[in-house]
LOMIGU-504720 format. One record per residue (C-alpha): residue in three letters; x negated, y, z. Coordinates in steps of 0.1 Angstrom, whole numbers, padded with zeros to 4 digits, always signed. Example, Ala and Ser with C-alpha at 12.3 -4.5 7.8 and 13.67 -1.06 7.14 Angstrom:
REM LOMIGU-504720
ALA-0123-0045+0078;SER-0137-0011+0071;
***
This chain:
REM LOMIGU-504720
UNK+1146-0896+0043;UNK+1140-0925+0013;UNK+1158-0955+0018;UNK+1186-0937+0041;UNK+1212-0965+0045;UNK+1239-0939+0052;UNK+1238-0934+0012;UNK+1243-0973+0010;UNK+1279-0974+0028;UNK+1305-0972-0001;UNK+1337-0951+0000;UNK+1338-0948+0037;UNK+1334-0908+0035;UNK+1351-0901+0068;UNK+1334-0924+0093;UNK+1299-0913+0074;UNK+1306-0876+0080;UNK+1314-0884+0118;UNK+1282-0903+0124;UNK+1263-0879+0105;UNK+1274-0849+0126;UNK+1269-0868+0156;UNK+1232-0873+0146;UNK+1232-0834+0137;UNK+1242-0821+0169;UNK+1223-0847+0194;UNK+1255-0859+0204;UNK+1255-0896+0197;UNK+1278-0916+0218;UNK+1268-0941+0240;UNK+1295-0966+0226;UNK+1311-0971+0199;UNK+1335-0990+0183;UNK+1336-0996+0144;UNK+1369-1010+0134;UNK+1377-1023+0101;UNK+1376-1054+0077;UNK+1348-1074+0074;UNK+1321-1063+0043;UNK+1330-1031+0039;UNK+1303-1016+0058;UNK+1308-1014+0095;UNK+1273-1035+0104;UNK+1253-1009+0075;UNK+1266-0980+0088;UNK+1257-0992+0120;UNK+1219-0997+0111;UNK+1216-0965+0093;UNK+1232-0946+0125;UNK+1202-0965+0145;UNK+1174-0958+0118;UNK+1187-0918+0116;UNK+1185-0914+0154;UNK+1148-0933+0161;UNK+1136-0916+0125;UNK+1123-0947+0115;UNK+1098-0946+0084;UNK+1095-0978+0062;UNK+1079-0998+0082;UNK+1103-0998+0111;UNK+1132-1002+0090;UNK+1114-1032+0071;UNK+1111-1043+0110;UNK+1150-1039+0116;UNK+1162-1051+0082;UNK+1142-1082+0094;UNK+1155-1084+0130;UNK+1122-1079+0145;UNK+1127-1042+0161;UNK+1127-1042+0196;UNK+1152-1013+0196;UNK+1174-1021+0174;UNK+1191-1056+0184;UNK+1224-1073+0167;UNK+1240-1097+0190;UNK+1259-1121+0170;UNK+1287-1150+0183;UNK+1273-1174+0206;UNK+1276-1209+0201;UNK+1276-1223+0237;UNK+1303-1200+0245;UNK+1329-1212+0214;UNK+1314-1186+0197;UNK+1322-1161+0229;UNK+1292-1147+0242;UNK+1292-1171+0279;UNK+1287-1145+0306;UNK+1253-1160+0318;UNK+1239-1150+0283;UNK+1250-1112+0285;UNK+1233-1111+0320;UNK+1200-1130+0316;UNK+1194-1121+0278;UNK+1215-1091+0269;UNK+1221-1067+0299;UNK+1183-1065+0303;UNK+1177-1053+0275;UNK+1199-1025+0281;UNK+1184-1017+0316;UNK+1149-1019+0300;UNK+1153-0997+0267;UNK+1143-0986+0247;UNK+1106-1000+0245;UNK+1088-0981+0215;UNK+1115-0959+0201;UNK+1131-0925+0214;UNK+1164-0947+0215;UNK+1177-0983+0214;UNK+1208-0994+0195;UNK+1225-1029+0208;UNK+1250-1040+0180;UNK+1278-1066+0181;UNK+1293-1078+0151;UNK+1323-1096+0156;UNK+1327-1079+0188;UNK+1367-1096+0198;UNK+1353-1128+0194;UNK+1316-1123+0214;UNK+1339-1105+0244;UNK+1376-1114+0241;UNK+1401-1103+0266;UNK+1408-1137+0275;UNK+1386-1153+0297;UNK+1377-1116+0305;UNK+1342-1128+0322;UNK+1316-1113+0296;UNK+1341-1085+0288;UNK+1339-1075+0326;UNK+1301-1080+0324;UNK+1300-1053+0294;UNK+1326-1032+0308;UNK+1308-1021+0336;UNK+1274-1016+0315;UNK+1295-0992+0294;UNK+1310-0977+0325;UNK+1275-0969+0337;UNK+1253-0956+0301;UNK+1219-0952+0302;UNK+1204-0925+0282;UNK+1188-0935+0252;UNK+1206-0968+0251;UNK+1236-0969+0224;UNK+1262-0999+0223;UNK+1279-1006+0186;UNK+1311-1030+0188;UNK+1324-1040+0151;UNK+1354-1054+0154;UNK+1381-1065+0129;UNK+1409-1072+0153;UNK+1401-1039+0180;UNK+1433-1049+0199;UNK+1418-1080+0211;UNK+1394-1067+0234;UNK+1401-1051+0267;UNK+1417-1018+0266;UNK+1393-1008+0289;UNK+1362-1017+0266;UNK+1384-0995+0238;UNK+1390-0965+0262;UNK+1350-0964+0271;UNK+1340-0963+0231;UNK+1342-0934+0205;UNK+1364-0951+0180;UNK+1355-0953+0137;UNK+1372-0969+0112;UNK+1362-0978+0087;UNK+1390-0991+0054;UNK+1390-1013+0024;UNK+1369-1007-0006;UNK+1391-0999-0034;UNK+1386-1020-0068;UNK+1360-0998-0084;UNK+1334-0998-0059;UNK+1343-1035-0054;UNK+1336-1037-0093;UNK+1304-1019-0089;UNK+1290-1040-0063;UNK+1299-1069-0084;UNK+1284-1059-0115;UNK+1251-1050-0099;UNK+1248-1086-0087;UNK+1252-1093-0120;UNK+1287-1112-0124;UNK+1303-1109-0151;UNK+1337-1091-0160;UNK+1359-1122-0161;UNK+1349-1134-0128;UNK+1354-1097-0113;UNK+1387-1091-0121;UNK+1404-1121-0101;UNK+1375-1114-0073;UNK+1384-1083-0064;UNK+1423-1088-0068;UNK+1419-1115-0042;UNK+1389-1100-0022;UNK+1419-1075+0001;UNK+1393-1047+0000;UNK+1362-1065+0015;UNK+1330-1068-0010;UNK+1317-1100+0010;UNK+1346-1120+0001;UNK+1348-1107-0036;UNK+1310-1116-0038;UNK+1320-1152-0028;UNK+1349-1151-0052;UNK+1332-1141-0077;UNK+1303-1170-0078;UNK+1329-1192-0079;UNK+1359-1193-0053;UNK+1383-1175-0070;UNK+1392-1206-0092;UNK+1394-1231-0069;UNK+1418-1205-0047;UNK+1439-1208-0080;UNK+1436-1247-0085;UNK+1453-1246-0048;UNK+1478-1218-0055;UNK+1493-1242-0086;UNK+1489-1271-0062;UNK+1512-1259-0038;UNK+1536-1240-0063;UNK+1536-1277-0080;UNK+1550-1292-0047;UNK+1568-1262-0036;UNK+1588-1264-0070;UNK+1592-1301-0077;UNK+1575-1319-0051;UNK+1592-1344-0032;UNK+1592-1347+0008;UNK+1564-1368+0013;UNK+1542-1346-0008;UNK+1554-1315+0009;UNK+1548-1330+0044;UNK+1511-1337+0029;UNK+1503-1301+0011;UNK+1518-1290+0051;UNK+1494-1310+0065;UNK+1464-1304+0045;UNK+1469-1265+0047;UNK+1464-1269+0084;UNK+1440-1288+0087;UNK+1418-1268+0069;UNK+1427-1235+0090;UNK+1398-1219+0081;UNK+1409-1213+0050;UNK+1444-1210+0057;UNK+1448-1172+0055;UNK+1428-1171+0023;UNK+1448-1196+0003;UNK+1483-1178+0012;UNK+1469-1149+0002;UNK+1459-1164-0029;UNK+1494-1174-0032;UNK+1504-1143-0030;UNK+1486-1127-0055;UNK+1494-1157-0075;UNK+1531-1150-0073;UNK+1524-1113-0081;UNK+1508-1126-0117;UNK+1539-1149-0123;UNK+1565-1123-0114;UNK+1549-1099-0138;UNK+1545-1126-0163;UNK+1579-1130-0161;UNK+1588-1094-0166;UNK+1571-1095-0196;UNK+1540-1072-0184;UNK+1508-1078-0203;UNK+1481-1105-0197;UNK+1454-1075-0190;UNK+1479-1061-0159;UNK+1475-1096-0142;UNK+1451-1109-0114;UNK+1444-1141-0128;UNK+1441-1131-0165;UNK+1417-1158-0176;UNK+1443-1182-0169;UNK+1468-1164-0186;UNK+1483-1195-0201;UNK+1489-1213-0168;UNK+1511-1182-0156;UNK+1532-1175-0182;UNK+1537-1214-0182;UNK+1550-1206-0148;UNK+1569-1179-0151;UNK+1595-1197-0174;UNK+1597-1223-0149;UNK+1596-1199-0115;UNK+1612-1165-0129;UNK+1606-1130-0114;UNK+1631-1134-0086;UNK+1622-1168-0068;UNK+1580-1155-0071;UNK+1593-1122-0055;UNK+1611-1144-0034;UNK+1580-1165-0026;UNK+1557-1133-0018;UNK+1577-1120+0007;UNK+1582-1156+0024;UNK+1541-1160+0023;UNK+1537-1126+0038;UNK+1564-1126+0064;UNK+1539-1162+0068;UNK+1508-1144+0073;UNK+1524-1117+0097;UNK+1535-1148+0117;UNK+1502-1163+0114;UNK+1484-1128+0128;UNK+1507-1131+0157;UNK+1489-1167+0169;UNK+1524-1181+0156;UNK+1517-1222+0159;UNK+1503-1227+0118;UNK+1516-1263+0113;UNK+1554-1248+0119;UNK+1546-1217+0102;UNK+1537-1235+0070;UNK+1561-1267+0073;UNK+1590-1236+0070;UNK+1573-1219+0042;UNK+1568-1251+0018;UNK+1604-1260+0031;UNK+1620-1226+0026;UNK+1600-1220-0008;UNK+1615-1253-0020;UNK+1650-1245-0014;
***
């Protein structure tokens, strides 16, 4: 079939051949859950599973590409629910849909990216509401959850879906994605050495984000190595209060303290992340040395595990820039 999407998800050979043999022998679940970071796939793959099992020709895949196929639906995060999907919406716009479908194809896909948030385990009232829809499938009708973070829905939800994961990209499919939108090599390299995998964030690094990640990597090595108190209660603060981002800049730091530890060993300016700014490493390396950055990345990561374990963020970073200062 032209245009197969299957052929478009990158280096994810495993969960392709599942979904594939599925297809093959009619035996296409009626849930499933695709676990894995984001933009490495899970929400193509999805699409192409849907496309394979109604056959659609070019027309209905122009139709679903643009959102407009009334058998193939992607639920994202609602708004009125803090991005949870409120319960009333899952009955009066999303639940029918299920009971209905499908309404011009042999089958109807519903897909939810971002599935832990739309239907957390806590509150549990649009989990419950889903839960019991996947307790009772309707032929034809096929649920796909994406879901970084699996363990936050209810184990129930889990237990009722055939699970797919779905890993990282490594660095030279990240690179070949990169190149095709037509970025150039010195803004790949620290892209995809910050990107953990996941071609959506190396796309947004690589237009761009990856130097102002390391403008805020040497701010806060600045005040972590001879910053006074006030200015390390203010890097604490400001870290926090732009949580968003939080995650991202640490592990920025990380890789940050990567380059200067290997600076500091003496390896060459090609084996580092942030190469361009070769320079500005080295000039930190005599300063930090290869113990106190080995030092550093294992206090930011032991950070970030605290961090993925709802640790409160302002404490979590006051004893990082603390503990990194000592």
């Amino acid at each position: 079939m032209s245009g197969d999407r299957f052929a478009a998800v990158r280096a994810q050979k495993t969960a392709v051949d599942i979904l594939e043999r599925a297809v093959a022998t009619d035996r296409v679940a009626s849930a499933y859950l695709f676990e894995g970071p984001s933009g490495v796939g899970k929400q193509l793959a999805a699409r192409a599973l849907a496309e394979r099992v109604i056959g659609a020709d070019d027309k209905a895949r122009a139709r679903i590409s643009a959102g407009t196929h009334p058998d193939v639906r992607i639920f994202e995060p609602r708004a009125e629910g803090k991005r949870n999907i409120a319960v009333e919406t899952l009955r009066q716009e999303i639940l029918p849909v299920a009971q209905f479908a499908p309404f011009e194809a042999k089958a109807a896909f519903l897909i939810f990216p971002e599935a832990d948030v739309s239907f957390p385990e806590h509150p549990p009232e649009s989990a419950n509401a889903l839960l019991k829809t996947l307790e009772e499938p309707r032929r034809g009708v096929h649920f796909i959850l994406l879901s970084e973070r699996p363990d936050r829905l209810l184990p129930t939800i889990r237990s009722r879906c055939q699970r797919v994961r779905f890993g990282r990209l490594p660095a030279p499919v990240l690179d070949d994605i990169l190149a095709a939108h037509d970025l150039d090599e010195e803004a790949r390299g620290p892209a995809i050495a910050l990107a953990d995998g996941r071609a959506d964030r190396a796309l947004a690094l690589a237009e761009g984000g990856a130097t102002e990640l390391l403008d805020a990597a040497l701010a806060l090595d600045e005040v972590c190595t001879v910053g006074k108190p006030g200015e390390m209660v203010r890097a604490s603060e400001d870290l926090v209060r732009g949580e968003a981002e939080l995650r991202v800049v640490l592990e920025a730091l990380v890789t940050f303290y990567r380059d200067v530890a290997a600076a500091a060993l003496g390896l060459g300016d090609e084996r580092l992340a942030f190469r361009h700014r070769a320079d500005v490493i080295r000039e930190r390396a005599e300063r930090v040395g290869a113990r106190k950055a080995a030092e550093r990345v294992e206090m930011i990561q032991e950070a970030l595990v605290a961090l993925e374990r709802n640790g409160n963020a302002q404490i979590v970073v006051d004893s990082l820039i603390y503990g990194a200062r000592v």
